[in-house]
DSSP file (Angstrom, degrees, kcal/mol; ACC not computed):
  #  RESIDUE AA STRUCTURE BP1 BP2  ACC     N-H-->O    O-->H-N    N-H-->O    O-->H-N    TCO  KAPPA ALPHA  PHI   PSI    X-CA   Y-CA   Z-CA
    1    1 A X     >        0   0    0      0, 0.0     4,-2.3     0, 0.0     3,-0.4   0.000 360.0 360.0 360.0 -35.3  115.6   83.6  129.1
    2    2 A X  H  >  +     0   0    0      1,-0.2     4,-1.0     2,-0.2     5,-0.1   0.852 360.0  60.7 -77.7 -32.3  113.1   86.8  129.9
    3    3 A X  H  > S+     0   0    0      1,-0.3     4,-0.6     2,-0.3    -1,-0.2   0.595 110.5  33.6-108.3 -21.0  114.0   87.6  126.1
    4    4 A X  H >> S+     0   0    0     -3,-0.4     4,-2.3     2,-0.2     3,-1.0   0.870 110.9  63.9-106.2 -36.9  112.6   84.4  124.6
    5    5 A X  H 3X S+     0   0    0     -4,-2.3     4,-2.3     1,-0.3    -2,-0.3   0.879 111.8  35.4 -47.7 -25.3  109.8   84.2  127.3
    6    6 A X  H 3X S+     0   0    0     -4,-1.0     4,-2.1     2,-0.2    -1,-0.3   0.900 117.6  55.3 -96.9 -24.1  108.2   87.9  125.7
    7    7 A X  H XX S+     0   0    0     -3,-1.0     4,-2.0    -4,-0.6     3,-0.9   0.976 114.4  46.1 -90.9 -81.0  109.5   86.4  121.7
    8    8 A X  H 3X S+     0   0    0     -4,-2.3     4,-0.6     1,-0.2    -2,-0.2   0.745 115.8  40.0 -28.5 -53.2  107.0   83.2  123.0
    9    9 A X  H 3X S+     0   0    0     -4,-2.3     4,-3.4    -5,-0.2    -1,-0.2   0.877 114.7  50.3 -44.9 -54.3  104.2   85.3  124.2
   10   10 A X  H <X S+     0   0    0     -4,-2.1     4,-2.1    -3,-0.9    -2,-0.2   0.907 113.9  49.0 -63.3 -37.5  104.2   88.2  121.0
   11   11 A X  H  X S+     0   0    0     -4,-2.0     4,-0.7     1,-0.2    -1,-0.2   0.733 113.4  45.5-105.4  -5.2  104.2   85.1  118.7
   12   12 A X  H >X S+     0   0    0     -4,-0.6     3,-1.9    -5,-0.4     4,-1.3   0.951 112.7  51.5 -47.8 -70.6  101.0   83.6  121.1
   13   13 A X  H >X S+     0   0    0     -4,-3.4     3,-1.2     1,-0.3     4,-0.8   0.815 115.5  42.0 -22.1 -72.2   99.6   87.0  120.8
   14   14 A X  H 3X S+     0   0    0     -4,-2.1     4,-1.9     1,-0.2    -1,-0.3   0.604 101.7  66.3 -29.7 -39.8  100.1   86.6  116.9
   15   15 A X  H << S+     0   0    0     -3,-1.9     4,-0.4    -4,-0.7    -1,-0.2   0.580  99.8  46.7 -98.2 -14.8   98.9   82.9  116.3
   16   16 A X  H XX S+     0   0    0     -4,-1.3     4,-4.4    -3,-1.2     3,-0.9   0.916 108.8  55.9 -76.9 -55.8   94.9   83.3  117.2
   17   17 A X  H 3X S+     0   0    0     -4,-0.8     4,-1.8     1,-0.2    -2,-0.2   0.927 119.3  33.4 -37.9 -54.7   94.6   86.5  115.1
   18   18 A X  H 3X S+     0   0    0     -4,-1.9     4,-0.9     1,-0.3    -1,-0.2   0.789 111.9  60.8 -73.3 -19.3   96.0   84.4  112.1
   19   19 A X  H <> S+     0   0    0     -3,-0.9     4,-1.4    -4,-0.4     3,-0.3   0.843 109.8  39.3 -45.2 -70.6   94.5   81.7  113.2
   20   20 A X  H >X S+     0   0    0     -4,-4.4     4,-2.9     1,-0.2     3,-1.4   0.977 109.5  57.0 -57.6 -62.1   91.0   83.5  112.8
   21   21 A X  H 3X S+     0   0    0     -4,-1.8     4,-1.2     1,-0.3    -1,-0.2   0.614 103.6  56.3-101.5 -22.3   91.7   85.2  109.7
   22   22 A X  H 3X S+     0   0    0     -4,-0.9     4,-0.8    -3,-0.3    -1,-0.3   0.529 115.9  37.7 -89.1 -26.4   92.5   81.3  107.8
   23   23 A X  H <X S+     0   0    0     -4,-1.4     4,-1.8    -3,-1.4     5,-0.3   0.765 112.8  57.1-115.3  -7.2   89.1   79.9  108.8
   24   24 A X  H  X S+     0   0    0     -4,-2.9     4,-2.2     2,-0.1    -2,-0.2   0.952 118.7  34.2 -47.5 -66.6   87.1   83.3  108.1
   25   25 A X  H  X S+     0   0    0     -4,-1.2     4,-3.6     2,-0.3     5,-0.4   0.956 114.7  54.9 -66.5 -63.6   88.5   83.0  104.7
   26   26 A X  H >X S+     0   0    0     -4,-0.8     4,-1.7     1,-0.2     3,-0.9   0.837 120.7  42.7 -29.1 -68.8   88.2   78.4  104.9
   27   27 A X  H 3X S+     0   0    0     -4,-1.8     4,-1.8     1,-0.3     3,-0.3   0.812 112.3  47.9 -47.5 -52.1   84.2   79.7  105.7
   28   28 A X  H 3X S+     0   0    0     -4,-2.2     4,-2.0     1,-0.3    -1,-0.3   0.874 112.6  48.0 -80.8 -47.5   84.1   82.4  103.2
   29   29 A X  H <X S+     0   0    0     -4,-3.6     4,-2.1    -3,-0.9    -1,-0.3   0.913 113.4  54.2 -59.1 -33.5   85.7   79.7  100.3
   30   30 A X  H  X S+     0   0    0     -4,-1.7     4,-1.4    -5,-0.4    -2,-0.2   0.794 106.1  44.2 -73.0 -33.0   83.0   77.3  101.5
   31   31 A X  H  X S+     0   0    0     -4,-1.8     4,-1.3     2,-0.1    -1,-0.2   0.833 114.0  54.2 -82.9 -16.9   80.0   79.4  101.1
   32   32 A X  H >X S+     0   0    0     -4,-2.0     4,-2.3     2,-0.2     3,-0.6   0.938 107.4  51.2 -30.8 -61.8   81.5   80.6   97.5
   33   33 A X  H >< S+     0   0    0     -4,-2.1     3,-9.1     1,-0.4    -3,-0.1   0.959 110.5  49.2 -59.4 -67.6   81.7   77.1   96.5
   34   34 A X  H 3X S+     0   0    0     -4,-1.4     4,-1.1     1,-0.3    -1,-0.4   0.517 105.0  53.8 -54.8  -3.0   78.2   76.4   97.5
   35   35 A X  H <X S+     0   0    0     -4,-1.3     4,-1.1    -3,-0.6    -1,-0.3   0.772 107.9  52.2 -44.2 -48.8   76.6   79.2   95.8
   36   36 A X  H XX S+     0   0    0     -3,-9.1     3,-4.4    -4,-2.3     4,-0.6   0.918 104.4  54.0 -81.0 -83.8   78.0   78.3   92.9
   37   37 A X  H 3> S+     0   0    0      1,-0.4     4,-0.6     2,-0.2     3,-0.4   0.324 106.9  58.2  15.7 -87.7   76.8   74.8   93.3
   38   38 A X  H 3X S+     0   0    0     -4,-1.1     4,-1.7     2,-0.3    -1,-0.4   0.367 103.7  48.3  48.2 -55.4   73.5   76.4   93.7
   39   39 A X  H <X S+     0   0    0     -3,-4.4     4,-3.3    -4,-1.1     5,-0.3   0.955 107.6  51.9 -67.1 -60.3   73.6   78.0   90.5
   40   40 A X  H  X S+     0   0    0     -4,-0.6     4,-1.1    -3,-0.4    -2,-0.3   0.788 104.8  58.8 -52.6 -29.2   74.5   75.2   88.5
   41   41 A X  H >X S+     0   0    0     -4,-0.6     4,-1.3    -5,-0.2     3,-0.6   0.969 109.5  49.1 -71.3 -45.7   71.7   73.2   90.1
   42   42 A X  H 3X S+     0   0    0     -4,-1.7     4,-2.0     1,-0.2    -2,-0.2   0.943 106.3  46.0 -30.8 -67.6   69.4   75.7   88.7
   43   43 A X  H 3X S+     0   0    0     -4,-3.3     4,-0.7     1,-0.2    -1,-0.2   0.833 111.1  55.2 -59.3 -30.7   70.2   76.2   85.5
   44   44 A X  H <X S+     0   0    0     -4,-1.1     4,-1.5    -3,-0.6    -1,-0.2   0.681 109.9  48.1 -75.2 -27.2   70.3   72.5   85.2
   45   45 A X  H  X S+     0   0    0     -4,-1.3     4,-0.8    -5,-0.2     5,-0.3   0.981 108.6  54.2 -59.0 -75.2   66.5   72.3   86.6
   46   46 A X  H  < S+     0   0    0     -4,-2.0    -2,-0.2     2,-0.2    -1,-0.2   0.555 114.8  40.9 -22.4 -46.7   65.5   75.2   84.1
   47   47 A X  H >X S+     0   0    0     -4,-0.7     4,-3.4     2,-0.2     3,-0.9   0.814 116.4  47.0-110.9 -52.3   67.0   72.9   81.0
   48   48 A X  H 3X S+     0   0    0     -4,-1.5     4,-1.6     1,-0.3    -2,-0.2   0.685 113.0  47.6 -65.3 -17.2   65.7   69.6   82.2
   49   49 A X  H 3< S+     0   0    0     -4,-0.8     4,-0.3     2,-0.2    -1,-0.3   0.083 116.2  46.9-109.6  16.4   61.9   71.2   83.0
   50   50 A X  H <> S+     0   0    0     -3,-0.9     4,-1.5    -5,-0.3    -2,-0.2   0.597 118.1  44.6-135.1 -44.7   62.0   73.0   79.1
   51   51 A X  H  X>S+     0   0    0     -4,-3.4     4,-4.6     2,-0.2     5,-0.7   0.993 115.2  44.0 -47.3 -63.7   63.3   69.4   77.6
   52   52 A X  H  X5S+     0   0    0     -4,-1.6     4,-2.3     1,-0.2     5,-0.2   0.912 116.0  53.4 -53.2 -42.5   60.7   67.3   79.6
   53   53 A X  H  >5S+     0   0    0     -4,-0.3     4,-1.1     2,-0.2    -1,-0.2   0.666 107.7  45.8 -30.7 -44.9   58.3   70.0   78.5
   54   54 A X  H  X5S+     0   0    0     -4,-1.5     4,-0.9    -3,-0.2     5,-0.3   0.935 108.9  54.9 -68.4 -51.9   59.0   69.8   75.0
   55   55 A X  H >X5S+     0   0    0     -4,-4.6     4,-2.0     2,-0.2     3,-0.9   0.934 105.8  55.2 -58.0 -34.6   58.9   65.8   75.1
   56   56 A X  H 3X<S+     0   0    0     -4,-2.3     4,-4.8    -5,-0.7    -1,-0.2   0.991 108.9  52.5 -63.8 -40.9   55.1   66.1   76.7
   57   57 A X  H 3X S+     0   0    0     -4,-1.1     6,-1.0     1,-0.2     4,-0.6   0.577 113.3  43.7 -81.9   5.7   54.2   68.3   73.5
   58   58 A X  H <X S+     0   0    0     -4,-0.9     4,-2.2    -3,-0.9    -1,-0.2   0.783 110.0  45.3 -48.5 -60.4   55.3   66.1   71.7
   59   59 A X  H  < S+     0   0    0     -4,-2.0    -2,-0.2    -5,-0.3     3,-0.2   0.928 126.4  38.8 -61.2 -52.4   54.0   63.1   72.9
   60   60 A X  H  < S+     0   0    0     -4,-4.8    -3,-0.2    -5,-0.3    -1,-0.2   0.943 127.9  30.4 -77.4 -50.9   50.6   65.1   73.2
   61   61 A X  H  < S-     0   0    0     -4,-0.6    -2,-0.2     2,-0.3    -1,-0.2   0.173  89.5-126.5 -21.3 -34.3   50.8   67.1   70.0
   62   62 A X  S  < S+     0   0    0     -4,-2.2     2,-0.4    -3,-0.2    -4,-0.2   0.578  86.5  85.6  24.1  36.8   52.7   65.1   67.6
   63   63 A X  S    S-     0   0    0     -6,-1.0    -2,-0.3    -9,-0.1     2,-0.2  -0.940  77.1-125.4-153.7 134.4   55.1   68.6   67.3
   64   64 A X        -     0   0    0     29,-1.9    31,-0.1    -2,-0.4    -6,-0.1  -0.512  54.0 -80.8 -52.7 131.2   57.8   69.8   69.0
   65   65 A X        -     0   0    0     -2,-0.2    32,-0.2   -11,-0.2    -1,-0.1  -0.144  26.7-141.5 -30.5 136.1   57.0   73.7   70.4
   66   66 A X  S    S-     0   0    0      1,-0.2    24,-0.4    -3,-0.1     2,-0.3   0.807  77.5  -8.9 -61.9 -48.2   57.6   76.0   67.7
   67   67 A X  S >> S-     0   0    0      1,-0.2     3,-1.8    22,-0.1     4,-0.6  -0.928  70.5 -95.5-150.5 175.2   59.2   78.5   70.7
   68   68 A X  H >>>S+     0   0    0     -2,-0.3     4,-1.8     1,-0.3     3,-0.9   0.984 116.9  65.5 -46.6 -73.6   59.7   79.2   74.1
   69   69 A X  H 345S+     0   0    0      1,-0.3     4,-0.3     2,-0.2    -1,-0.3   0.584 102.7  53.9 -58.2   8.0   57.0   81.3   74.4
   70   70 A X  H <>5S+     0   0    0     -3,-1.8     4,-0.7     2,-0.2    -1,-0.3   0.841 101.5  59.2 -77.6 -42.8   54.7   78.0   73.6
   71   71 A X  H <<5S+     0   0    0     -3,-0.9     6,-1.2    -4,-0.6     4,-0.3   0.406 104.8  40.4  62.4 -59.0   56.0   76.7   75.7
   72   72 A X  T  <5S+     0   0    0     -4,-1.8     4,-0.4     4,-0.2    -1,-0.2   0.615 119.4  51.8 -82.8 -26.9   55.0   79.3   78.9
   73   73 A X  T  4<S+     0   0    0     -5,-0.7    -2,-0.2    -4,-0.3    -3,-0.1   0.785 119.9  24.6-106.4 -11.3   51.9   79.5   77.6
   74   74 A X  S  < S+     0   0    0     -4,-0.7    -3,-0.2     0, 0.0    -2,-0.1   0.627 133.0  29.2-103.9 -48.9   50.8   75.9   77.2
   75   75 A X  S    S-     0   0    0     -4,-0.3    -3,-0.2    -5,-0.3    -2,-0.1   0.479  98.3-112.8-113.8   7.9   52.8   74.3   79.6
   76   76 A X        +     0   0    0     -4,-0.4     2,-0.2     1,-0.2    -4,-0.2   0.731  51.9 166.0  81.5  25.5   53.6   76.7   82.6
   77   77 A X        -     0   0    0     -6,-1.2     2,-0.5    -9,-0.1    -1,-0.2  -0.422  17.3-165.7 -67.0 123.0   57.3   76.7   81.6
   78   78 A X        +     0   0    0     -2,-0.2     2,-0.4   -32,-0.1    -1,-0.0  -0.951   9.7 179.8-119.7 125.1   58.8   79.9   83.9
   79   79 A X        -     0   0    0     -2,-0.5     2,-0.6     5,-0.0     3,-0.1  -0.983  26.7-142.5-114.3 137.6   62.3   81.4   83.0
   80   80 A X    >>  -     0   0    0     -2,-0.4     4,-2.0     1,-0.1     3,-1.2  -0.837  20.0-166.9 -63.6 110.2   63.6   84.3   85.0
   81   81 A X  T 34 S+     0   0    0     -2,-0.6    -1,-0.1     1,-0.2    23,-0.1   0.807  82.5  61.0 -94.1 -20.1   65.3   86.1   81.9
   82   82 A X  T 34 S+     0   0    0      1,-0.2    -1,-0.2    -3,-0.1     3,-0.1   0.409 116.0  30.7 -81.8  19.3   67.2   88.4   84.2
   83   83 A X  T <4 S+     0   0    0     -3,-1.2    21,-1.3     1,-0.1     2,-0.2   0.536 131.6  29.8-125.0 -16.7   69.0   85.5   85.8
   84   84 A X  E  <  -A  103   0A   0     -4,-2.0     2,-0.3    19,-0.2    19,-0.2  -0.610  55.3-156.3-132.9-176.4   69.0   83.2   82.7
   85   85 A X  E     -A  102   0A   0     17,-1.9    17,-2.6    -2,-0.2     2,-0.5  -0.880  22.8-161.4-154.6 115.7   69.1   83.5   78.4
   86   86 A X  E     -A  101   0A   0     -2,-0.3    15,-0.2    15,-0.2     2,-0.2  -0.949   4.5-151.8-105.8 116.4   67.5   80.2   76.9
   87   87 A X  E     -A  100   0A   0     13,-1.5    13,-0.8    -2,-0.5     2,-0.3  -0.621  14.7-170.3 -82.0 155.4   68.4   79.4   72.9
   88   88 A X  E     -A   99   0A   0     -2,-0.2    11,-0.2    11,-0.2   -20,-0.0  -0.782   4.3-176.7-130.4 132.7   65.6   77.4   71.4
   89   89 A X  E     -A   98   0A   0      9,-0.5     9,-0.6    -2,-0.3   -22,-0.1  -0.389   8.7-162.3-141.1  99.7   66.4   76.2   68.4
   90   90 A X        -     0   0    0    -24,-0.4     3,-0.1     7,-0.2     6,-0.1  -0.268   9.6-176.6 -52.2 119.9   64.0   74.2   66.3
   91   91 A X  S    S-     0   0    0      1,-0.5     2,-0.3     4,-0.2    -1,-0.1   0.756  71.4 -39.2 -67.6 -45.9   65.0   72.1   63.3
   92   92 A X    >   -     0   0    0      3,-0.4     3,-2.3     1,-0.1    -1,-0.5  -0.907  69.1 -82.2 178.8 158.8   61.9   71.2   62.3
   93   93 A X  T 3  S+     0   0    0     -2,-0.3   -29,-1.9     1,-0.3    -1,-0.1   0.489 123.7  37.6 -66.6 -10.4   58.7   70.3   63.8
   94   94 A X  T 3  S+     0   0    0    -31,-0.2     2,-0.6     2,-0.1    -1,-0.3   0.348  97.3  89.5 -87.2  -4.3   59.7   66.3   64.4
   95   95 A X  S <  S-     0   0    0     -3,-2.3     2,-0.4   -31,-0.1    -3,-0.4  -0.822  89.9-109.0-103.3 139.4   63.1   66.8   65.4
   96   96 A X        -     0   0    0     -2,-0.6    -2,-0.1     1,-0.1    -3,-0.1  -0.660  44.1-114.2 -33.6  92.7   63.9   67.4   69.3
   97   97 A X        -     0   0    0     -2,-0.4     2,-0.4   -32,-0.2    -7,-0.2   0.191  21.4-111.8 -31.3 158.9   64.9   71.2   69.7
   98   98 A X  E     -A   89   0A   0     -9,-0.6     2,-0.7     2,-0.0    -9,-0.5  -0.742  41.2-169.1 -87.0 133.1   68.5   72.4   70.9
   99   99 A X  E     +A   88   0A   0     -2,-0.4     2,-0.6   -11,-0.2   -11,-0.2  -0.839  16.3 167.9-145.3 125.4   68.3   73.9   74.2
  100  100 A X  E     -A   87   0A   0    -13,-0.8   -13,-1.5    -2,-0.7     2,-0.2  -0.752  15.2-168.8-128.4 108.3   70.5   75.6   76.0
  101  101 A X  E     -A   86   0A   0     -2,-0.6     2,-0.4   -15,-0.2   -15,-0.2  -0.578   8.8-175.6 -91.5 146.9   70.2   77.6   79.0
  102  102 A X  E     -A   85   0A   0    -17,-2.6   -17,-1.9    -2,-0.2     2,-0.4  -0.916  32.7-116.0-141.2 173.4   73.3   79.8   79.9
  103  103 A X  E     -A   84   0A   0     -2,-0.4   -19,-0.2   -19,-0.2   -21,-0.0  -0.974  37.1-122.1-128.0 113.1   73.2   81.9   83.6
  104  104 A X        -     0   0    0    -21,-1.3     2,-0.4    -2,-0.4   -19,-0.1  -0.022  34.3 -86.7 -78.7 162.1   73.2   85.5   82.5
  105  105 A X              0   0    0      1,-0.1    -1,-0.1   -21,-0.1     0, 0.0  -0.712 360.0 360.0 -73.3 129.8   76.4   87.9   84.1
  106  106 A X              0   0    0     -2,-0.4    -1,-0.1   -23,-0.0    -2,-0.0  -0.380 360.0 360.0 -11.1 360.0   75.2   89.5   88.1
């Protein structure tokens, strides 16, 4: 009886520490996730504000931007290029550019 009472106790002892270390970790996956979340809403911001951008120079212009850097300089478009890489890629001055934003390696 003494012998399962001290087996009952050690595995008390046991059961907060592990206890702790399964929601440190639950917290730890949960700010992860949302980071990442985070990113992706960025990069999705970035893509949608260099589309809508293009469609205004259109609309104002009759030509899609030749490049990006028409783009900052006409229409206040800002890219972080150490957090991001944007392709541009023009067909021709009536056709919609391809645009792709990708979220650079950390």
């Amino acid at each position: 009886m003494l012998h399962e009472k001290r087996r009952l106790t050690a595995l008390r002892g046991l059961l907060l520490p592990v206890t702790a270390v399964l929601v440190l970790l639950c917290f730890l996956t949960a700010l992860s996730n949302l980071a990442q979340g985070q990113d992706d809403e960025g990069k999705r911001q970035l893509e949608d504000a260099i589309r809508r951008s293009a469609v205004a120079c259109y609309a104002a212009e009759g030509i899609y931007p030749p490049d990006l850097a028409y783009l900052e300089e006409h229409y206040g478009i800002q890219i972080d290029e150490s957090r991001y890489t944007v392709y541009y890629d023009i067909f021709g001055s009536n056709l919609m550019p391809d645009i792709t934003v990708l979220e650079n390696e950390t």
